[in-house]
C-alpha positions as CSV (number, residue, x, y, z in Angstrom):
1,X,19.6,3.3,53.9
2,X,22.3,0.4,52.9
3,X,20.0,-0.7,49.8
4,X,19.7,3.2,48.9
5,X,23.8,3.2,49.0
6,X,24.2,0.2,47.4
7,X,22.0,1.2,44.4
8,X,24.0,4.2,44.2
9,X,27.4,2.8,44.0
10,X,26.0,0.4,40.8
11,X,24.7,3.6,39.5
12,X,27.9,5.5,39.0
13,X,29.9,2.3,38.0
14,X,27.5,1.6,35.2
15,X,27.5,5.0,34.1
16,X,31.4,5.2,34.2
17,X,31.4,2.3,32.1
18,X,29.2,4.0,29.0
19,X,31.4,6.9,29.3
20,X,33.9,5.3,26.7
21,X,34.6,7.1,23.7
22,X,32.5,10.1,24.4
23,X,34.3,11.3,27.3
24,X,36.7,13.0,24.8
25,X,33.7,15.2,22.7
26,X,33.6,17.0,25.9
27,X,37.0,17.6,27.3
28,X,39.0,18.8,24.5
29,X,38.3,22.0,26.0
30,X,40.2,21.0,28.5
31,X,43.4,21.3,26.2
32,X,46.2,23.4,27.7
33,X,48.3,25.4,25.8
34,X,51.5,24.0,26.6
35,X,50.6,20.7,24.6
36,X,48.0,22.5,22.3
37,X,47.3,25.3,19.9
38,X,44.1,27.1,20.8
39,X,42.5,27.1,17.6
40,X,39.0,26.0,16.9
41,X,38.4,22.3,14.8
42,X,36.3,23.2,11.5
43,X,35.3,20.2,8.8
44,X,34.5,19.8,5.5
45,X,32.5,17.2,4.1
46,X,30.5,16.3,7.1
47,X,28.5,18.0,9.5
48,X,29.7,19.3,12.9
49,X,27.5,20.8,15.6
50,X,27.6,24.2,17.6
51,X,28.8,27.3,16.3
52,X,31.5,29.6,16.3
53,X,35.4,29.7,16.1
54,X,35.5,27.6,19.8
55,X,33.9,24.4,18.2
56,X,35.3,21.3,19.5
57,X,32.5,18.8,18.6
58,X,32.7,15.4,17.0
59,X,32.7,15.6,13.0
60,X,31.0,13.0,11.0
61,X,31.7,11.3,7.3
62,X,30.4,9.1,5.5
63,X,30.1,7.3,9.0
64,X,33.6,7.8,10.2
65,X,33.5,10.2,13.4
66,X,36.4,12.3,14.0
67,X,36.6,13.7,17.8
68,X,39.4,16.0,19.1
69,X,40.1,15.3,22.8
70,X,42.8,17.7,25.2
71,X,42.5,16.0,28.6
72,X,45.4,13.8,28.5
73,X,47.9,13.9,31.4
74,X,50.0,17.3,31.4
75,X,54.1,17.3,31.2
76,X,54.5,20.9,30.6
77,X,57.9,20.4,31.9
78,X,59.3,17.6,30.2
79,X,61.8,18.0,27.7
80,X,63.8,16.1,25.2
81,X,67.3,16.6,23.2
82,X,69.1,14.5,20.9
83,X,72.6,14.7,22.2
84,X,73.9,12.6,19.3
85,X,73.9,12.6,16.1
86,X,75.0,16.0,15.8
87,X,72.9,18.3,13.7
88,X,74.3,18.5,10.1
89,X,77.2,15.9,11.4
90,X,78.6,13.1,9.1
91,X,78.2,9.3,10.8
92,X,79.8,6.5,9.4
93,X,77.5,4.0,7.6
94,X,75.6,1.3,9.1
95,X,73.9,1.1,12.9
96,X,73.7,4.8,14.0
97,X,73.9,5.2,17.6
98,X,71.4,7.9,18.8
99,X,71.7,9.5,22.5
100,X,69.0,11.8,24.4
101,X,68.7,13.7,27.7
102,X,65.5,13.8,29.0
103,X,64.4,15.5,32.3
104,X,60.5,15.6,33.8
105,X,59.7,12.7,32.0
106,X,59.9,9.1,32.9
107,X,60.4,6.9,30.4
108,X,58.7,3.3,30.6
109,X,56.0,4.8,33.2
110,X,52.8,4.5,31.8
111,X,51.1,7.6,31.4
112,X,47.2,7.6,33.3
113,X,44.3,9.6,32.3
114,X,40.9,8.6,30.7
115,X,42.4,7.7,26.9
116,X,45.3,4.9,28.3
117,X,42.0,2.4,28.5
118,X,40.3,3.5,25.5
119,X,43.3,3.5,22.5
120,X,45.7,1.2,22.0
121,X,48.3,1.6,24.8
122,X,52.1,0.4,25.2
123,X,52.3,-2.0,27.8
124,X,56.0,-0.7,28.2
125,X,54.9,2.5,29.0
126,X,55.9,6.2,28.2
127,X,58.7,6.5,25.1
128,X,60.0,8.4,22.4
129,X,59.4,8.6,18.7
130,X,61.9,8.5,16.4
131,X,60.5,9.3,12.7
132,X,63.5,9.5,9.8
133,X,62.4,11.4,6.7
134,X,59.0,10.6,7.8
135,X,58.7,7.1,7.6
136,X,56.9,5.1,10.5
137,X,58.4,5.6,13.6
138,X,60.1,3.6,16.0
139,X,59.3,3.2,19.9
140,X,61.7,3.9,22.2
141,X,61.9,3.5,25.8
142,X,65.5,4.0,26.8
143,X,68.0,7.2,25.4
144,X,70.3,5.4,24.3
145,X,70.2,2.8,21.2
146,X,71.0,2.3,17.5
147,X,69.1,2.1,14.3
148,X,70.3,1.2,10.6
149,X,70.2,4.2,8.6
150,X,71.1,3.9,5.0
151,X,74.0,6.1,3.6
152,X,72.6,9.7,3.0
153,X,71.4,12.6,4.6
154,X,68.4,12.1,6.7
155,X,66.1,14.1,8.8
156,X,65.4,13.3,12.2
157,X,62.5,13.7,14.4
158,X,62.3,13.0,18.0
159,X,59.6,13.6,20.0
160,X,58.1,12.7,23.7
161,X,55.1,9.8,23.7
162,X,52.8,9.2,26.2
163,X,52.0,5.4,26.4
164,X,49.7,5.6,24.4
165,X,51.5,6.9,21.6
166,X,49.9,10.5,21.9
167,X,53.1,13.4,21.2
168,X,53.7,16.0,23.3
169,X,53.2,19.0,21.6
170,X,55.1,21.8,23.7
171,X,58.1,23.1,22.3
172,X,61.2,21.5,24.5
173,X,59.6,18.1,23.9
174,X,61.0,17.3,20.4
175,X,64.2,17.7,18.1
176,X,64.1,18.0,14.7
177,X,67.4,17.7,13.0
178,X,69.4,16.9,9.6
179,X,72.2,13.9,9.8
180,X,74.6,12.9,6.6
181,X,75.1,9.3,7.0
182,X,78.0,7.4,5.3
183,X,81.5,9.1,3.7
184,X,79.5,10.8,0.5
185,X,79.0,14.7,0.4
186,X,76.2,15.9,1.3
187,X,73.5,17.9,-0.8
188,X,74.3,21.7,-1.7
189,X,71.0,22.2,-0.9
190,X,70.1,20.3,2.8
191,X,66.5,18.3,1.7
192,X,64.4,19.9,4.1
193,X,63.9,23.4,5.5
194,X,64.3,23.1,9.2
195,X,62.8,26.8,9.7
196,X,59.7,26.4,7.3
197,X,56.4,24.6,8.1
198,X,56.4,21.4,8.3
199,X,54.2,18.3,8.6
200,X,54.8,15.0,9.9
201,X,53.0,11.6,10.8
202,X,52.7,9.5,13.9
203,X,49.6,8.0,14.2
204,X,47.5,5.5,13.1
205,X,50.0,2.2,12.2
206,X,49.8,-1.0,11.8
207,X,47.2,-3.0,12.9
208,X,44.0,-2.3,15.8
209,X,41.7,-5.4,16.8
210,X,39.7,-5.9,20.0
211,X,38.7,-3.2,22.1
212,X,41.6,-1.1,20.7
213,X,40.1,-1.1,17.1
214,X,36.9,0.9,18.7
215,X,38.9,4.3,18.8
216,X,42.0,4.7,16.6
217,X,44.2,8.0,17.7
218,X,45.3,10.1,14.2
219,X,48.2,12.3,15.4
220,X,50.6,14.0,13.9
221,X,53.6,17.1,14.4
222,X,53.5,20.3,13.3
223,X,57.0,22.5,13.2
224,X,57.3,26.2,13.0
225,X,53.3,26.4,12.2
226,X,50.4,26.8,14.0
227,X,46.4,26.0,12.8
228,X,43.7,28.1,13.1
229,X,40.2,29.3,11.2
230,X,41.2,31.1,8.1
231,X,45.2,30.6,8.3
232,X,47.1,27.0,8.0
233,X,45.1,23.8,8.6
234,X,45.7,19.9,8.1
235,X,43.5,18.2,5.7
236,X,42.8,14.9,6.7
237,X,41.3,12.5,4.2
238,X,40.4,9.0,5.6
239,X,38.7,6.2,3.4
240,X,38.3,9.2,0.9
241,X,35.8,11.5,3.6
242,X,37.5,15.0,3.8
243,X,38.4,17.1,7.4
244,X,39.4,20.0,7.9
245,X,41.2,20.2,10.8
246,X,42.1,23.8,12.1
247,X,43.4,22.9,15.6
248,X,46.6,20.8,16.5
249,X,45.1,18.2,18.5
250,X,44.8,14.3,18.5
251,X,41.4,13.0,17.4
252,X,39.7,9.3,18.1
253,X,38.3,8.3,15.1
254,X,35.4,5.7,14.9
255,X,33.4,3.9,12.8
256,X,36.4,2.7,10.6
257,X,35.1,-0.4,8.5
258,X,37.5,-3.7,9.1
259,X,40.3,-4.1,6.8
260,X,42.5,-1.5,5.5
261,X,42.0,2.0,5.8
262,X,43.8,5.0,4.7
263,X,44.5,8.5,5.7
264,X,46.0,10.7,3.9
265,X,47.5,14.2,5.7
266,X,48.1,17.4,4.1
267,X,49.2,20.7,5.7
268,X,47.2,23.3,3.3
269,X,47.7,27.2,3.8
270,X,43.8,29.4,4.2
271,X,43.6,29.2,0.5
272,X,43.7,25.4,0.6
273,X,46.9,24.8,-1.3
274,X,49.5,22.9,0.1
275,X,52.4,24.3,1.6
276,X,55.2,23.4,-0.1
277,X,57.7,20.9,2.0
278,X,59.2,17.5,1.4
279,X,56.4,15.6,4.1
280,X,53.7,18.1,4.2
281,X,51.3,15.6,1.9
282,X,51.8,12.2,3.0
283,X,49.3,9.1,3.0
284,X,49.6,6.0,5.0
285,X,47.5,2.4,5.7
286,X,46.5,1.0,8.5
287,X,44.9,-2.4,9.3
288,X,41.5,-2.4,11.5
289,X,41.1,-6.6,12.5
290,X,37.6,-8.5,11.5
């Protein structure tokens, strides 16, 4: 009976192991709808298995594999406000201090579930992201700092991070704002409309190597929008292979070649054009190490 046991226990551990990657083409159906619209994936320029308006398979490219996962840790209570800048306020040029409250969130604790081993993952733990007109974002792990803003007006968005960089998506856990930096007047016309859709990026940046080059999160915001089969969708376009992406969702993508990669994001409406907004097409590099 002990040598039964015993082979057993090496059973499930080896098994465990395998799981990997492919834990995710399963559980995205998992997804709650607190940090989740539940809308179906669709692609183009690939092939995807199953059928219907509830697929949530793995979709294939040219050898890049795009796989939507929902079975992160919840925080359907955690919220997030920028209590300074004010919106539409004027800051004086140079280092602008930024303040937040948050509440059912701990920052700096790192997050758990099956993806924190499998993507690259901050060893400082949960944090916000602070993306200003939609350049790469910074990581922050307390609510109070300062960042060098040029003089201008600026949009801001802040939004919740687990550790490994994946963004809450219920509303509470962001802030999207406009802030006039520096003594000039500001536009007539403010450079972004807060109440329309709009897209912005997060993820992938910089550089992957090691284990966390095998699966590279793409995630990104949507505001005022939601994707579904035959209404708005993102298309994604990496290393030239076209998605289309009708659910908000992060995805692991694999199979990227070493070297640089692109991706290049665009919120399109049913009819495939894209919907007009300052960041709603946006294309960014990343580095995947030898």
């Amino acid at each position: 009976m002990k040598r039964i046991t015993w082979l057993l226990g090496s059973t499930t551990i080896t098994l465990a192991l395998l799981a990997s990657c492919e834990t995710a083409k399963s559980s995205a159906n998992d997804a709650s709808s607190t940090d989740s619209s539940p809308a179906s994936t669709s692609q183009a320029g690939g092939s995807t298995s199953g059928s219907g308006a509830s697929r949530t398979e793995s979709m294939e490219s040219n050898g890049i594999r795009l796989t939507p996962f929902g079975d992160s840790p919840k925080f359907a209570e955690a919220q997030l406000r920028l209590q300074t800048p004010i919106a539409m306020s004027s800051v004086p040029s140079g280092n602008v201090a930024f303040e937040y409250t948050v509440s059912n969130f701990q920052l700096t604790k790192m997050s758990g579930g099956p993806h924190m081993a499998q993507m690259a993952n901050s060893m400082k733990g949960q944090h916000i992201h602070n993306i200003v007109d939609n350049q790469p974002y910074t990581a922050h792990y307390e609510t109070k700092f300062t960042k060098p803003l040029a003089d201008g007006q600026h949009v801001v968005l802040s939004f919740l991070s687990r550790s490994y960089h994946e963004s809450l998506k219920h509303a509470g856990a962001y802030d999207l704002r406009i802030v006039n930096v520096g003594s000039g007047m500001p536009p007539t016309t403010p450079i972004i409309d807060l109440k329309a859709p709009n897209l912005f990026y997060s993820r992938p940046k910089d550089t992957y190597s090691g284990a966390d080059a095998k699966c590279i999160m793409l995630d990104f915001y949507l505001v005022n929008t939601t994707l579904e089969p035959g209404g708005n969708r993102v298309r994604a376009t990496i290393n030239g292979s076209e998605f289309l992406l009708d659910r908000w969702m992060p995805y692991q993508m694999e199979g990227l070649p070493a070297g640089q990669n692109t991706v290049k994001l665009e919120l399109i409406d049913a009819a495939g054009n894209l919907i007009p907004g300052p960041y709603n097409s946006v294309t960014r590099t990343f580095t995947v190490a030898p």
